[in-house]
N, C-alpha and C positions, 0 to 999 in steps of 0.2 A: 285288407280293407276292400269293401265290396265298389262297383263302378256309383251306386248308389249314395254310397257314404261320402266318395272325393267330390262328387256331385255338387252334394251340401254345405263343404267347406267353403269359407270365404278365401278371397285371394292371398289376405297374409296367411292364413296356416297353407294351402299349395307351395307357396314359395317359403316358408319354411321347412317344410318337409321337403322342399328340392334343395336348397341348402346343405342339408344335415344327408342327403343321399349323394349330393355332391361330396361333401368331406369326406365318407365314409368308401366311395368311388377312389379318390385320392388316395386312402388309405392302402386299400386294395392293390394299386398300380403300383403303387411304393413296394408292399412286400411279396407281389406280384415277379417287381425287378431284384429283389434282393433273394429270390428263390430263384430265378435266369441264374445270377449270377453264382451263387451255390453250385448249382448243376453246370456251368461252364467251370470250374473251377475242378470238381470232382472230376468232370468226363476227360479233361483233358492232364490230370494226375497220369501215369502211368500204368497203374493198377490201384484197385476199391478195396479197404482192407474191410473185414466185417463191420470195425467202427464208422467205417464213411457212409456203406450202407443204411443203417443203423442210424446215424445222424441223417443224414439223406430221406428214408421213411420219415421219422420222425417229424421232422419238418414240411415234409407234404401234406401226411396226417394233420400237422397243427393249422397248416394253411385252406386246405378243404374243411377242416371245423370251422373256423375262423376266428379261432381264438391261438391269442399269442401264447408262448408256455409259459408266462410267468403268473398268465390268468389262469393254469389249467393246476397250478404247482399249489395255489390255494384254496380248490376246491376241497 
């Protein structure tokens, strides 16, 4: 959306678009912690067996896309 466009908008649709980038925010920090805690759980295992790797990418992978895998399992 151009600087042009948000311009134009009236104040309800701004503050619904900040609403819905807030939830989406939220979203974020949630699987943001739930990938922390992945990686503290893996790094402090003893040793990575190929599958922890392997799930380890995988999940990075899905979280830089930002699609969960159950949305990626239906494509």
């Amino acid at each position: 959306m151009t600087d042009k466009e948000v311009r134009k908008l009236k104040r309800a649709e701004l503050l619904e678009i900040l609403f819905y980038m807030q939830k989406e925010m939220e979203t974020l920090r949630t699987d943001n912690e739930n990938l922390r805690r992945q990686l503290e759980s893996v790094s402090s295992a003893k040793g990575m067996s190929d599958e922890d790797i392997a799930r380890l990418a995988q999940a990075l992978k899905t979280a830089m896309d930002g699609t969960a895998p159950e949305e990626k399992a239906g494509e």
